[in-house]
KOLBAMAR-187343 format. One record per residue: residue number from 1; x, y, z of N, C-alpha, C, O in turn. Coordinates in steps of 0.02 Angstrom, whole numbers. Atoms other than C-alpha are relative to their C-alpha. Example, Ala and Ser with C-alpha at 12.3 -4.5 7.8 and 13.67 -1.06 7.14 Angstrom:
<nodes>
[1 [45 -59 0] [615 -225 390] [45 60 0] [97 59 33]]
[2 [-42 -59 -3] [684 -53 357] [-39 55 37] [-14 110 45]]
</nodes>
This chain:
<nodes>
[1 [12 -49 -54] [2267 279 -42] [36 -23 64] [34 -81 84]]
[2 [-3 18 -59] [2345 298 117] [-25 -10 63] [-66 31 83]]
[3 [29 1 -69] [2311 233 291] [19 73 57] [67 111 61]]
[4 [-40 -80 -47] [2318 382 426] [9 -29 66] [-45 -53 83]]
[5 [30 -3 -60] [2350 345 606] [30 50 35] [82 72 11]]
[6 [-7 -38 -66] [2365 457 761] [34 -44 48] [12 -99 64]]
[7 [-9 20 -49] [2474 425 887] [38 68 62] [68 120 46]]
[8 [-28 -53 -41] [2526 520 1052] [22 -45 75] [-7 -87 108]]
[9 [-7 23 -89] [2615 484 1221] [64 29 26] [112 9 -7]]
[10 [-46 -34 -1] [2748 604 1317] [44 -6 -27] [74 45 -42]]
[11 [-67 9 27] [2886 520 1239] [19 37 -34] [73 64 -38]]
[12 [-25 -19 84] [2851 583 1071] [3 88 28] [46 120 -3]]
[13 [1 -95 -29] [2831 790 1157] [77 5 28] [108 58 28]]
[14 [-64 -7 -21] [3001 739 1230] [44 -2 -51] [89 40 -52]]
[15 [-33 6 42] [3072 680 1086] [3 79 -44] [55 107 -60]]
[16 [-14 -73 46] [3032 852 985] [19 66 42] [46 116 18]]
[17 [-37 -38 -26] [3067 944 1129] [73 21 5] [96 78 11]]
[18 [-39 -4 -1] [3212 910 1133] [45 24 -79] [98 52 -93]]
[19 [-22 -23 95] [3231 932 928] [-10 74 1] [25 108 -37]]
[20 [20 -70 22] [3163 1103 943] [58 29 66] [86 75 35]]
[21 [-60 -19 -30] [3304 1151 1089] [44 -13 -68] [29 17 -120]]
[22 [-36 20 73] [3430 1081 950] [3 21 -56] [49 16 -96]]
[23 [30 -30 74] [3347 1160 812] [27 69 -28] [-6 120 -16]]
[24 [-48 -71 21] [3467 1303 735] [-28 30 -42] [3 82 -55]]
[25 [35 -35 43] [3327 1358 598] [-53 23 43] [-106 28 12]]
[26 [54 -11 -28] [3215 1411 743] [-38 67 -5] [-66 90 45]]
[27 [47 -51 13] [3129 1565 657] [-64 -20 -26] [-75 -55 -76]]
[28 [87 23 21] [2934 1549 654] [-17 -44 66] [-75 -63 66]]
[29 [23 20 -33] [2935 1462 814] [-33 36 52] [-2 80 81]]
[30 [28 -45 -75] [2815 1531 957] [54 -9 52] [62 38 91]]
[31 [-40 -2 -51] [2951 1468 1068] [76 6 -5] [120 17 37]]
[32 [-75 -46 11] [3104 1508 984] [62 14 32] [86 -20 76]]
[33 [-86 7 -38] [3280 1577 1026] [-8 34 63] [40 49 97]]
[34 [10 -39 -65] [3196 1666 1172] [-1 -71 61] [33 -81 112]]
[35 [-5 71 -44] [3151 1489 1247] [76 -19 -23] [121 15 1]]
[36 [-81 25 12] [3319 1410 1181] [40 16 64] [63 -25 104]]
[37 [-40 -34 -52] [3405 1557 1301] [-18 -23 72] [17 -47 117]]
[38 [18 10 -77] [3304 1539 1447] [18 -67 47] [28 -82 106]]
[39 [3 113 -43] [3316 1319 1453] [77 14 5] [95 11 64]]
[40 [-75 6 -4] [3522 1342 1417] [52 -5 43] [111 -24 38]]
[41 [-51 -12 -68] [3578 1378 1587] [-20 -55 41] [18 -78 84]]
[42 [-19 47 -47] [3501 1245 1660] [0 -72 -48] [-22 -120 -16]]
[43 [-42 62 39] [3552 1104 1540] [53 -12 -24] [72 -64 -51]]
[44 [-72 3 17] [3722 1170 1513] [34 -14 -65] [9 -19 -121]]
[45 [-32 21 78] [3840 1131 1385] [0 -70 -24] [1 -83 -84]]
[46 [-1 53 41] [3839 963 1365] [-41 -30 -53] [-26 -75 -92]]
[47 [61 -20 68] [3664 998 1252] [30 58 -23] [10 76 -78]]
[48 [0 -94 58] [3718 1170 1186] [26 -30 -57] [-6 -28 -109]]
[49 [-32 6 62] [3845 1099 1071] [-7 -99 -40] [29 -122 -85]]
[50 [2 56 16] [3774 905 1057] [-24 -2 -72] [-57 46 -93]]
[51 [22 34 57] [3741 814 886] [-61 -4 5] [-82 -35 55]]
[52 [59 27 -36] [3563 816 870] [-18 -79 -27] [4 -109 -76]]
[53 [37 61 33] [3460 656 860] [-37 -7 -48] [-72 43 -56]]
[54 [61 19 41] [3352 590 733] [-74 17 30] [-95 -20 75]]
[55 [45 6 -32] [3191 655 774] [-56 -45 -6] [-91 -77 33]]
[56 [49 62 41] [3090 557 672] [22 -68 13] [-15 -102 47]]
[57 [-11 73 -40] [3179 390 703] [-36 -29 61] [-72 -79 64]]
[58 [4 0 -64] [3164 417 889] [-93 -3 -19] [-126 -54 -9]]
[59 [78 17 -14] [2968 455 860] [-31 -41 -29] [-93 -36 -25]]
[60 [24 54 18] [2940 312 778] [7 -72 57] [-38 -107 80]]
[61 [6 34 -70] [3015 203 914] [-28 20 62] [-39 -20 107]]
[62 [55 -10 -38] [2919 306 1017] [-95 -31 -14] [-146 -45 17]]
[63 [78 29 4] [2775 249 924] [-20 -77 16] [-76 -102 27]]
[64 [8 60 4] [2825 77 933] [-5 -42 70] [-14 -100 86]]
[65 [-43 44 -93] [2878 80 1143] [-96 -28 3] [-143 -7 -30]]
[66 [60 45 -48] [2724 -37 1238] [-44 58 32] [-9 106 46]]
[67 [47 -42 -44] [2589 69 1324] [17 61 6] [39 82 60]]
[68 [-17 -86 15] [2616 255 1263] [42 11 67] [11 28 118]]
[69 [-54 -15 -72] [2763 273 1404] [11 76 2] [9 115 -45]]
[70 [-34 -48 -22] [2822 411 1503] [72 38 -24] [114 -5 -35]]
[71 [-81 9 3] [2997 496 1466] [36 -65 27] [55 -111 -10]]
[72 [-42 49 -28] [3081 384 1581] [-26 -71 -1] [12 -112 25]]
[73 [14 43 9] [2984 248 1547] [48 -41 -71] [88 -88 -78]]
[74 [-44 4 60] [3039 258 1373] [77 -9 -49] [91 -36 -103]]
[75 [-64 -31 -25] [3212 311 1392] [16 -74 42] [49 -104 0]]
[76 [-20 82 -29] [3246 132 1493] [-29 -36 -70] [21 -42 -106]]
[77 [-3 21 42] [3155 47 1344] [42 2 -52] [60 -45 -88]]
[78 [-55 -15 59] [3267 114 1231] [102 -16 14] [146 -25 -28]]
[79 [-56 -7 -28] [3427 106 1325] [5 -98 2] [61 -123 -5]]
[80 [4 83 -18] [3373 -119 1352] [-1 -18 -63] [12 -78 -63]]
[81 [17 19 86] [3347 -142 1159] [81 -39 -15] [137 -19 2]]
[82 [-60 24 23] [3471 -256 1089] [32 11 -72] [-16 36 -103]]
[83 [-28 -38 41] [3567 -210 946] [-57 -28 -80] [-72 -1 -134]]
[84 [19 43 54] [3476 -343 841] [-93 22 1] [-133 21 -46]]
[85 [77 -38 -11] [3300 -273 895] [-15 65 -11] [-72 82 -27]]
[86 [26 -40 35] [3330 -109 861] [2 0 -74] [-34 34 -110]]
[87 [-12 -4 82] [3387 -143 686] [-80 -19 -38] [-99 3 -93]]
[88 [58 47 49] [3206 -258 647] [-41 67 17] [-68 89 -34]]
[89 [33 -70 9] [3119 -80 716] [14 37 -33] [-33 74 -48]]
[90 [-15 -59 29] [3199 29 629] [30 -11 -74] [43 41 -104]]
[91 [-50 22 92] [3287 -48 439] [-61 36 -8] [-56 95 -23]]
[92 [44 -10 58] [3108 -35 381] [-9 81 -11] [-6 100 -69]]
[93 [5 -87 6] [3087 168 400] [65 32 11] [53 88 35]]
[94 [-49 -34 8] [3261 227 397] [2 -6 -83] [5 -56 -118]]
[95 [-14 7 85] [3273 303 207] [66 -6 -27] [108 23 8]]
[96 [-64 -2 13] [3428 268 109] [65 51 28] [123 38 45]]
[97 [-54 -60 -7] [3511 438 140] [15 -17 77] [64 17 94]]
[98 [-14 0 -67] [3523 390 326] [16 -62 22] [11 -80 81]]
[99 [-19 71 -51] [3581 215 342] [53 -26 23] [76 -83 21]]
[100 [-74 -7 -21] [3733 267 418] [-29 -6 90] [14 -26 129]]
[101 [43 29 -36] [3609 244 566] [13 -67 22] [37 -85 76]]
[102 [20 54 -30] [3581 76 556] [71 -23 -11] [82 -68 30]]
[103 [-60 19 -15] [3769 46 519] [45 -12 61] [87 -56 69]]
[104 [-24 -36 -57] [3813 137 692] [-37 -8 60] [-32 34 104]]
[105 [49 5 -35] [3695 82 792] [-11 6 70] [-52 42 100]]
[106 [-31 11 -53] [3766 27 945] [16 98 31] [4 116 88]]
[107 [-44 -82 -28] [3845 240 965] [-51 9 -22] [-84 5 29]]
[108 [75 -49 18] [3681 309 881] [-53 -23 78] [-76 23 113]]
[109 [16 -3 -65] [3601 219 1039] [12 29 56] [-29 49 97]]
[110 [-17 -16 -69] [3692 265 1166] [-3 81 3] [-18 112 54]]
[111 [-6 -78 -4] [3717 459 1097] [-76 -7 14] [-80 -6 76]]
[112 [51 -22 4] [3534 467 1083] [-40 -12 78] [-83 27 99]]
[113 [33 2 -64] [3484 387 1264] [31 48 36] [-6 68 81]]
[114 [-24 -41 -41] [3611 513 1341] [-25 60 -14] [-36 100 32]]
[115 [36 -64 4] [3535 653 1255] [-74 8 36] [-89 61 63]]
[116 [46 0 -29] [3372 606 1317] [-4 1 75] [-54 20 105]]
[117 [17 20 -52] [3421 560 1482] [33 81 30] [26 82 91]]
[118 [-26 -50 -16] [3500 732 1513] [-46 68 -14] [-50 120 18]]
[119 [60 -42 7] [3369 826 1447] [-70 -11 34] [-100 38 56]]
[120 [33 -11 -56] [3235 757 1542] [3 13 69] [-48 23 102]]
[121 [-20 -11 -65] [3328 781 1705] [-13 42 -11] [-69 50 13]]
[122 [-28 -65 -14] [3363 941 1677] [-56 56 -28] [-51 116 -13]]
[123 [54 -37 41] [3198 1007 1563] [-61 -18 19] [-102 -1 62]]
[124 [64 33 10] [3077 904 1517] [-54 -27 66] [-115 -21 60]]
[125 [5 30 -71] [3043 825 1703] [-23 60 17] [-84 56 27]]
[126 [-2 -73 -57] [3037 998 1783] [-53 42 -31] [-106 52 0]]
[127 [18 -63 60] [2973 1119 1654] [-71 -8 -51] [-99 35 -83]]
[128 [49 31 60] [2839 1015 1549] [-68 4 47] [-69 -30 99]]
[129 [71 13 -47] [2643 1045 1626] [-19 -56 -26] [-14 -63 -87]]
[130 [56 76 10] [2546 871 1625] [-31 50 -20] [3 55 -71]]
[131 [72 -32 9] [2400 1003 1590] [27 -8 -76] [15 -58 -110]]
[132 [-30 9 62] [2485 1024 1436] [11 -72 -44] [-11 -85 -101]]
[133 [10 77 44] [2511 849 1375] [-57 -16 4] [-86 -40 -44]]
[134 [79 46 12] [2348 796 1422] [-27 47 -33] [-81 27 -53]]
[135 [53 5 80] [2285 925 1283] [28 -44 -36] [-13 -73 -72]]
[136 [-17 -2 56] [2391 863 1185] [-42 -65 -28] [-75 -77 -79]]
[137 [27 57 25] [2347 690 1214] [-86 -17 -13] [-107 -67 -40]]
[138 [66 -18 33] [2159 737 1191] [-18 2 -67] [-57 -34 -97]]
[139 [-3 1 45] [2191 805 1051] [5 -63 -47] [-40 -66 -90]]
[140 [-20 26 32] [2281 642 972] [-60 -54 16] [-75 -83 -37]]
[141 [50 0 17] [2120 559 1042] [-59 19 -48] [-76 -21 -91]]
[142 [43 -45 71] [1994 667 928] [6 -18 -48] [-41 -26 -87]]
[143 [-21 -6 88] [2092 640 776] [-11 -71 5] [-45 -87 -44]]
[144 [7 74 1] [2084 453 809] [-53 -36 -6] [-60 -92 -31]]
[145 [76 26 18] [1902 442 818] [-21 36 -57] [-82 38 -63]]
[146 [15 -54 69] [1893 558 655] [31 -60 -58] [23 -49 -118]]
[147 [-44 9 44] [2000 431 574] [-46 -51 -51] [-39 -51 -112]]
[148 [83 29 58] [1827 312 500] [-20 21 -20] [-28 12 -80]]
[149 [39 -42 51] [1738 433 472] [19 46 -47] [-27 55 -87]]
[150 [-12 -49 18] [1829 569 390] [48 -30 -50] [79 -83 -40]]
[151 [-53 18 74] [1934 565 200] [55 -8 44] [56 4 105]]
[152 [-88 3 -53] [2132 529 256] [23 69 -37] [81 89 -29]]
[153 [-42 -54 33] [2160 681 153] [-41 78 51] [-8 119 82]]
[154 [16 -40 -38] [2041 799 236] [33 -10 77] [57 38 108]]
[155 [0 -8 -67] [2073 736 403] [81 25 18] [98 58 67]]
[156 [-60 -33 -5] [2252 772 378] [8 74 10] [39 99 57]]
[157 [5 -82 21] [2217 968 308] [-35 5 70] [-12 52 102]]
[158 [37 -62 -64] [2107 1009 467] [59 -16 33] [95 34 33]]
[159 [-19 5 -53] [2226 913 600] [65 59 -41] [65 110 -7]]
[160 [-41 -51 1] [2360 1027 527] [1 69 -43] [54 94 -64]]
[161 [13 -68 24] [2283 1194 449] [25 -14 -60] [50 41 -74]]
[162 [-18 -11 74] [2337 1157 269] [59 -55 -26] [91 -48 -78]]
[163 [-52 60 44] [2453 994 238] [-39 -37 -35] [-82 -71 -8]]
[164 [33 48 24] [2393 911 103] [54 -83 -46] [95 -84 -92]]
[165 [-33 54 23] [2463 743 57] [0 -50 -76] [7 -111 -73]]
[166 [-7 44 63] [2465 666 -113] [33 -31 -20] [52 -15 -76]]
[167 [-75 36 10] [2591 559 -124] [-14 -74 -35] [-40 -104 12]]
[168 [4 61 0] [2575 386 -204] [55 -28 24] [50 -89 29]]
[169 [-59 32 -37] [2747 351 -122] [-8 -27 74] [31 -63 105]]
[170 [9 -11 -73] [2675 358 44] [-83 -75 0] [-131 -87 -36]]
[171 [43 85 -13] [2577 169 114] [-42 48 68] [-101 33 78]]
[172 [19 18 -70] [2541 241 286] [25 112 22] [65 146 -9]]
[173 [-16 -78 -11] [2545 449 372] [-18 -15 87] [-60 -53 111]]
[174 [-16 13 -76] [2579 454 558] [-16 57 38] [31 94 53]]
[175 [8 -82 -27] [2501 607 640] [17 -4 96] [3 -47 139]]
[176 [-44 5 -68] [2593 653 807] [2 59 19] [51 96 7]]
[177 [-11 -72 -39] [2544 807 906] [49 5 36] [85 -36 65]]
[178 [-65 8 -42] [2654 916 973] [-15 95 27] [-54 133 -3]]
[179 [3 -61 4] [2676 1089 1055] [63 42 6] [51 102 15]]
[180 [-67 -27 9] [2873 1139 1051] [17 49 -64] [49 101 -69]]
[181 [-9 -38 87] [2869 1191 859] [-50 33 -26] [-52 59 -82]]
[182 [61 -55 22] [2704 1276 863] [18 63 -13] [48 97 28]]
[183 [53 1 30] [2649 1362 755] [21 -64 -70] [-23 -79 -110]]
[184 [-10 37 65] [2738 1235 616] [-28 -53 12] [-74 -64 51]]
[185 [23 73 8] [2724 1064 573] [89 3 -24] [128 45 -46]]
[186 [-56 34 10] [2871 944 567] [-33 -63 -33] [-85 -91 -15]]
[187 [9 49 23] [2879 811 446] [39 -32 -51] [61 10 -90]]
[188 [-56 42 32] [2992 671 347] [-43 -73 -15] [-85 -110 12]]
[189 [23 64 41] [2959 539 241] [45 -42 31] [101 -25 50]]
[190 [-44 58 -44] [3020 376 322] [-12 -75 -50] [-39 -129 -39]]
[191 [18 60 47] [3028 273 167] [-83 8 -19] [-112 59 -38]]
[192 [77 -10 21] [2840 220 139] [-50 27 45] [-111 30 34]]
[193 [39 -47 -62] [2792 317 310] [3 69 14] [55 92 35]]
[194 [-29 -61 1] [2772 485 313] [-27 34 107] [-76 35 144]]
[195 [15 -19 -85] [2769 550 505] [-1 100 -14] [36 142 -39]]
[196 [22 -77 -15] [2690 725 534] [1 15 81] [-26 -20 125]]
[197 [-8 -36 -64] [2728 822 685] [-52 64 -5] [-36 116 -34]]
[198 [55 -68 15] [2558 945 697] [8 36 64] [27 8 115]]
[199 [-4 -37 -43] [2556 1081 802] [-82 28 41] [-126 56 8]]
[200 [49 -27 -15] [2417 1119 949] [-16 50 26] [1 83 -22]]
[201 [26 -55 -42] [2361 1255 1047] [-9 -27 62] [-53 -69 66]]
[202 [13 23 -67] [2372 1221 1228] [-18 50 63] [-36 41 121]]
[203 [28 -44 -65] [2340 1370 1317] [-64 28 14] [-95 64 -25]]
[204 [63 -51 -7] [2194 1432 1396] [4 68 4] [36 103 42]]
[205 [1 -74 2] [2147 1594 1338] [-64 28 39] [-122 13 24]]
[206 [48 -34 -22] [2054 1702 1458] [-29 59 -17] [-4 116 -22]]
[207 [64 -59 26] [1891 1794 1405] [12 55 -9] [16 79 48]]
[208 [-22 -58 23] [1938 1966 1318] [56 -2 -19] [87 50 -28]]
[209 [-95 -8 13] [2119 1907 1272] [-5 -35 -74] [-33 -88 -87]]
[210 [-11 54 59] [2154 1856 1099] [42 -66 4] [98 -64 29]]
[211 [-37 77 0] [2221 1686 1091] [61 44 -36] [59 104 -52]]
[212 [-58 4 48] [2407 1666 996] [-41 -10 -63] [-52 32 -108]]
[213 [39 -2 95] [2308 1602 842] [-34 28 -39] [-43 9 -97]]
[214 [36 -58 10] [2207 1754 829] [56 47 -24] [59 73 -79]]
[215 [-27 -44 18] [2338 1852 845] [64 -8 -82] [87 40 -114]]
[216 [-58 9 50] [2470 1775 704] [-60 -20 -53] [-30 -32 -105]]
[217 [21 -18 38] [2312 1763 601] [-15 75 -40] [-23 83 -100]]
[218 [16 -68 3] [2279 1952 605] [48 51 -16] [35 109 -34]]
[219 [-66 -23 25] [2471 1991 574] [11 -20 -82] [32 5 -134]]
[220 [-43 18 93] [2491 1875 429] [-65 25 -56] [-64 9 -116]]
[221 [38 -28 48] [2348 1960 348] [6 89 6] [-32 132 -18]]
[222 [-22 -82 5] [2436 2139 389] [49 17 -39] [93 57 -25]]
[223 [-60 -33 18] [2539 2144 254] [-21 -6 -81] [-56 -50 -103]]
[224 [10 -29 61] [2536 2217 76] [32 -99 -44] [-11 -124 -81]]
[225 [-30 37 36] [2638 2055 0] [-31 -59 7] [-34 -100 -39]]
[226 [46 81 -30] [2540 1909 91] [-65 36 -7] [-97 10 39]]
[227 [38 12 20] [2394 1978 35] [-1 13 -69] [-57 33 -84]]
[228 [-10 15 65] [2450 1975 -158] [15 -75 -18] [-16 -108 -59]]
[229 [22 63 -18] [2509 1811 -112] [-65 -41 -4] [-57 -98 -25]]
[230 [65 30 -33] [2320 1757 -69] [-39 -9 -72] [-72 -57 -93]]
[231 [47 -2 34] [2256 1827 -212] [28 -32 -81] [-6 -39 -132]]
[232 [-42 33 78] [2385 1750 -363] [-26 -76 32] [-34 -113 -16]]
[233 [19 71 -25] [2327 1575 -254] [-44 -9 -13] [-57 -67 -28]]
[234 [75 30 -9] [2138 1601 -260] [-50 -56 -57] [-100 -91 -54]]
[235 [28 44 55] [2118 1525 -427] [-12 -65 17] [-39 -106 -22]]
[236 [-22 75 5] [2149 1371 -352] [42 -53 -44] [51 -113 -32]]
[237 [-39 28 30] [2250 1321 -473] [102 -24 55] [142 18 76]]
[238 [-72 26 -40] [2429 1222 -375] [48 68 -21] [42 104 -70]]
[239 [-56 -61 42] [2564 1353 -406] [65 -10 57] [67 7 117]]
[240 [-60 -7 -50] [2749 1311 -349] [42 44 8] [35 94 -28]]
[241 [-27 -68 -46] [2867 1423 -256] [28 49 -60] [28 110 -62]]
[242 [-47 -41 31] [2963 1467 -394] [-73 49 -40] [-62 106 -61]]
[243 [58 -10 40] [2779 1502 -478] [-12 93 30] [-6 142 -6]]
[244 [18 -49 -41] [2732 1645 -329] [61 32 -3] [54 93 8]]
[245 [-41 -50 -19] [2909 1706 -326] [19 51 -57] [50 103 -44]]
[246 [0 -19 73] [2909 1761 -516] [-56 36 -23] [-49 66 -76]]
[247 [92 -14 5] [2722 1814 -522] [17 74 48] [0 129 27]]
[248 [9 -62 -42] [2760 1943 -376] [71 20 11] [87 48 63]]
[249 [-71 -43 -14] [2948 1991 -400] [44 1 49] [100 25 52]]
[250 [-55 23 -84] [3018 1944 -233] [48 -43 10] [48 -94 -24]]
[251 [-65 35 12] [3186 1877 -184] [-39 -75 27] [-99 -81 39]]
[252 [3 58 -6] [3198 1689 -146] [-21 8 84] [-80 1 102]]
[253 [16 -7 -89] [3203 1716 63] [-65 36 12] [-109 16 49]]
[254 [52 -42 -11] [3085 1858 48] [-81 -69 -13] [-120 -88 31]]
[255 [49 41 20] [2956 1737 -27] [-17 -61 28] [-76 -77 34]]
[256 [14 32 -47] [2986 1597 73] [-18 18 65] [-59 -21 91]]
[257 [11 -31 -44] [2978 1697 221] [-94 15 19] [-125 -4 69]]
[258 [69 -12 -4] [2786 1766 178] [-43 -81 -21] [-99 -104 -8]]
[259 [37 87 13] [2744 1582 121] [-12 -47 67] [-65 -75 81]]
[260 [-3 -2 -75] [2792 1533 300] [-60 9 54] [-96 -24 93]]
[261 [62 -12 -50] [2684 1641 376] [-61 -25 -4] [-96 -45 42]]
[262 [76 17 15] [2531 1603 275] [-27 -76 7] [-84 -94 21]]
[263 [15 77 -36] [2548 1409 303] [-12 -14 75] [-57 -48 98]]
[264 [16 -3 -63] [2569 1431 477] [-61 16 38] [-78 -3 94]]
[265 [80 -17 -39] [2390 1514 501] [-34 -25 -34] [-93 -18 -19]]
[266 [47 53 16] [2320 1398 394] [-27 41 -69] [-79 15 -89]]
[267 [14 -43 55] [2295 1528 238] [4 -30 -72] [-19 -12 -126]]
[268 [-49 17 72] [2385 1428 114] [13 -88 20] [58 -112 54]]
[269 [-24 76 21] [2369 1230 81] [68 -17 -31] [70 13 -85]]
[270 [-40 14 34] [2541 1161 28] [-4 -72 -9] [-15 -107 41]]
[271 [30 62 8] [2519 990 -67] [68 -20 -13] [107 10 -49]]
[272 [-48 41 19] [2648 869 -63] [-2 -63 -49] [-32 -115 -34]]
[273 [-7 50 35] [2688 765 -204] [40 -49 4] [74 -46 55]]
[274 [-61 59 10] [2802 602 -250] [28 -4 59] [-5 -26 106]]
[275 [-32 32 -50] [2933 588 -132] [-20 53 63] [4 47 119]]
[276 [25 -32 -65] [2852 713 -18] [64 70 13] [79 96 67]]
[277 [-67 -48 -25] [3015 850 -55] [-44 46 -54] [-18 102 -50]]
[278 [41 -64 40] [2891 963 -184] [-59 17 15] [-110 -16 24]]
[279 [85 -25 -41] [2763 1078 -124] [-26 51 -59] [7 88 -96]]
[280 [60 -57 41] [2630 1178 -222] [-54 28 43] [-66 -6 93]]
[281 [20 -57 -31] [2531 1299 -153] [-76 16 -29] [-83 34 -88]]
[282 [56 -50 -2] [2351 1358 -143] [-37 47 59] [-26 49 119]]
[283 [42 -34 -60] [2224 1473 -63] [-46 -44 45] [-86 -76 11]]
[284 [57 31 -35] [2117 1388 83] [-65 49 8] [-71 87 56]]
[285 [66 -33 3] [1947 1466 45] [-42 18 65] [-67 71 84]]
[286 [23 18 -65] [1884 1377 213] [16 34 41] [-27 62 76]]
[287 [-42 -36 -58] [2008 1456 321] [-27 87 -7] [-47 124 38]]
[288 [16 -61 -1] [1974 1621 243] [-80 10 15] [-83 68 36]]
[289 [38 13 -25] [1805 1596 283] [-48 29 31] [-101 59 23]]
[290 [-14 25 -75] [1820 1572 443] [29 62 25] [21 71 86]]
[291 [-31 -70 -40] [1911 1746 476] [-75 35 41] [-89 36 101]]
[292 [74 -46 -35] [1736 1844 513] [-28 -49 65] [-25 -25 121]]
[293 [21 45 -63] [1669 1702 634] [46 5 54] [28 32 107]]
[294 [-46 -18 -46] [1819 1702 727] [-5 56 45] [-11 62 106]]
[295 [-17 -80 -42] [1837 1885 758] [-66 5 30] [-63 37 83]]
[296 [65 -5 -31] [1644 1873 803] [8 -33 74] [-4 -9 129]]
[297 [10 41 -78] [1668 1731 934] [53 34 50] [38 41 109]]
[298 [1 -37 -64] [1796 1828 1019] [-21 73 29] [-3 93 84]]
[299 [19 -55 -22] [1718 1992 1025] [-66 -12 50] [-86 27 93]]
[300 [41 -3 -52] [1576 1901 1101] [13 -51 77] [-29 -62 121]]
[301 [-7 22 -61] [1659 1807 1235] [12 62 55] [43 114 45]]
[302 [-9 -44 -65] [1649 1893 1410] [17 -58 52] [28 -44 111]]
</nodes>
């Protein structure tokens, strides 16, 4: 079995911030190519068309900087590292396919502190609410005192609505709130570490307003195909993609597309096996539930 820990501190919100700017598959994000447009003008080109970084690397040496640092705290730690120090941080979780990394090290440094240091000038610094990190880092509190008491497999599935982990490949799971890629989850196996990027909810919703998570629950259950979806899952029996896409006749995109949605509101457990690159699929009973309570608690907030 694996160990779970929680960790959080701006760095790592900077670090995916800046991945999710970068991020050219950005459909399903709440903040999307609408955000993308809006940050673009004032960070210019020298991010529009940059290489992105490793995000996962980076949030691992985020996990590793001294006293959960600031951007710029961090961002100087990283920039003082000697070539021979980042290598003893980082050999052990860089996986084969990427150890063109630790070959390059010296230019993988320096691209990666300039990306950072140009993006927090120009974004992150300006643009980012403290109110906001300090849920986040609340949040990554919570899960931390959950982490004795609670299975490492459950506590995983709540902190992120439906990841379930099975992996005997995996020693150690790294949970790392975030709110740039909400509503997803980001995550990569790092050798025998698997680092999860979970997504929180940070806004306050005022009394009579549906939250966001209300509302992309109440969509992804408006549709004729995601709820055939629900119901070829309920057996509980695992069933992989190709399983649901054959069962209900739908193209390859089409099917990933409604699979998407239903993970995202937490509808649909996907269990990762072996090396953490095959997913199977069930119904979350819990979650469904949980729909009636919901819609109760906000009809009775005033």
């Amino acid at each position: 079995m694996y160990q779970v820990l929680v960790d959080f501190s701006p760095a790592n919100e900077l670090v995916m911030s800046l991945d999710a700017f970068l991020y050219t598959a950005n459909k399903g994000m709440e903040m999307g190519a609408e955000w993308v447009a809006s940050v673009r003008p004032s960070v210019g080109d020298s991010l529009r068309w940059a290489t992105p970084a490793d995000p996962f690397a980076l949030s691992i040496l985020a996990w590793q900087c001294p006293g959960r640092p600031g951007p710029e705290a961090f961002i100087h730690w990283l920039a003082g590292l000697s070539p021979g120090e980042l290598y003893e941080r980082m050999a052990t979780y860089v996986p084969p396919a990427k150890t063109e990394i630790l070959r390059n090290l010296g230019a993988w440094q320096g691209h990666v502190v300039g990306l950072l240091r140009t993006w927090n000038d120009r974004y992150f610094a300006t643009d980012v609410s403290g109110v906001d990190l300090g849920r986040l880092s609340l949040d990554a509190v919570r899960r931390a005192g959950q982490v004795d008491s609670m299975d490492g497999v459950a506590l995983i599935e709540e902190a992120t609505t439906g990841f379930v982990v099975e992996s005997a490949e995996v020693d150690q799971v790294l949970l790392i709130p975030q709110m740039h890629f909400r509503p997803l989850i980001r995550y990569a196996k790092c050798n025998r570490l698997l680092v999860v990027h979970y997504p929180v909810e940070t806004a306050v919703v005022p009394p009579g307003e549906p939250g966001a998570d209300l509302m992309r629950l109440v969509r992804a259950l408006a549709d004729e195909n995601r709820l055939r979806i629900l119901h070829f899952l309920a057996d509980s029996q695992p069933r992989s993609f190709t399983d649901v896409m054959k069962h209900l006749g739908m193209a390859k995109n089409t099917t990933h597309y409604h699979l998407s949605v239903l993970r995202t509101v937490g509808l649909v457990r996907f269990h990762v096996t072996g090396e953490c690159e095959t997913l199977h699929y069930t119904a979350r009973r819990a979650a469904l539930d949980e729909i009636g309570p919901r819609l109760h608690r906000f009809l009775d907030r005033r």
